[in-house]
C-alpha positions as a Markdown table, in Angstrom:
| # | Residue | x | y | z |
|---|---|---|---|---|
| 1 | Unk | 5.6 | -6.8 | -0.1 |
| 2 | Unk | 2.7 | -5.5 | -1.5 |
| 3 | Unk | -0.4 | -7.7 | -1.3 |
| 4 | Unk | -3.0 | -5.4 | -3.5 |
| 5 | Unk | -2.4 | -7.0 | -6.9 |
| 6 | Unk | -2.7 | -10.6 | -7.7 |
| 7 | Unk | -0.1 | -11.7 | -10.5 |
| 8 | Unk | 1.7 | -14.5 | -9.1 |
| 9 | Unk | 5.6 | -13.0 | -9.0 |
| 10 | Unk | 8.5 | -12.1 | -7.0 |
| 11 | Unk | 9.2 | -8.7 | -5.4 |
| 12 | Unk | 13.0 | -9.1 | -5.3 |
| 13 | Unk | 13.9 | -6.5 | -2.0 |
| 14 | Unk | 17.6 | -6.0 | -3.7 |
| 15 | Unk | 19.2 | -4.5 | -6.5 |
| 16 | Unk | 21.3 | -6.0 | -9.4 |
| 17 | Unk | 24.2 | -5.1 | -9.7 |
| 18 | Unk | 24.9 | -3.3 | -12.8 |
| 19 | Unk | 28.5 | -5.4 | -13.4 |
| 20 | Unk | 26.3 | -8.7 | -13.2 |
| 21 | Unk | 27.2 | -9.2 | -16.9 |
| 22 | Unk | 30.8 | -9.6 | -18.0 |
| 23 | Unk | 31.8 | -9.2 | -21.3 |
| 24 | Unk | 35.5 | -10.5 | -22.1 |
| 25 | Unk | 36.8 | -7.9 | -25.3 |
| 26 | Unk | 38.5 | -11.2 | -26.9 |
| 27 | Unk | 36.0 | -14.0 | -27.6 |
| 28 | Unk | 38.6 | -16.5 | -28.3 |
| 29 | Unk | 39.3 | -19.1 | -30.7 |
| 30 | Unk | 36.2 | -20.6 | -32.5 |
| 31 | Unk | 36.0 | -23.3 | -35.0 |
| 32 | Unk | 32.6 | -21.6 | -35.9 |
| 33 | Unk | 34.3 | -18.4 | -36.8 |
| 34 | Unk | 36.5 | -19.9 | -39.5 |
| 35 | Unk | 36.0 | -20.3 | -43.1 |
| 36 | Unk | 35.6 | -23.2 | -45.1 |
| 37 | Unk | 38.4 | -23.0 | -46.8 |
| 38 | Unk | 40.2 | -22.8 | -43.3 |
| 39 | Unk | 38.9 | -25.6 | -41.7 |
| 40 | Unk | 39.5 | -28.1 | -44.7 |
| 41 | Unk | 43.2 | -26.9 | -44.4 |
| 42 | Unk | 43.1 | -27.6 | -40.3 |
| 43 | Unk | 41.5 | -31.0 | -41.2 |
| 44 | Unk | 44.1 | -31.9 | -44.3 |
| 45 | Unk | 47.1 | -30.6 | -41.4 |
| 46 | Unk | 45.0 | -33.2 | -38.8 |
| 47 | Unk | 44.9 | -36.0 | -41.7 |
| 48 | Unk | 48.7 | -35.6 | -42.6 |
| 49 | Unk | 49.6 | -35.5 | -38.4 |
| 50 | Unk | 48.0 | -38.8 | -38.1 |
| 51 | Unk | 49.2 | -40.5 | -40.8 |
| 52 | Unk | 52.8 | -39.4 | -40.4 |
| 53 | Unk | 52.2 | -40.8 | -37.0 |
| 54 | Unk | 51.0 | -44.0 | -38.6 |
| 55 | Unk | 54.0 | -44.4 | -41.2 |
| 56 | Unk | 56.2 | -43.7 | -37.9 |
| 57 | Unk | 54.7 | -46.6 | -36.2 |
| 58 | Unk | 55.0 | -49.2 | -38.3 |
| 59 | Unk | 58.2 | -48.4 | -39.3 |
């Protein structure tokens, strides 16, 4: 450590690895990544789903 300066930090004594960040090559699925137009037909599919499922029950 070196005492001759007086910012107030750390003197990390090891190395980072270079691999300390992993990037996947596929993000995934995200509802942020769709369109409008896409999610209003996901929510329309959603909306008919639960009311077929409420027709179903009270039948």
């Amino acid at each position: 450590m070196h005492d001759d300066h007086d910012h107030p930090h750390d003197h990390h004594s090891h190395a980072h690895p270079a691999a300390a960040v992993v990037r996947r090559a596929d993000p995934g699925f995200s509802l942020l990544r769709l369109s409008a137009l896409q999610r209003l037909a996901g929510a329309g599919v959603i909306i008919a789903v639960l009311w077929l499922a409420v027709l179903w029950a009270l039948s």
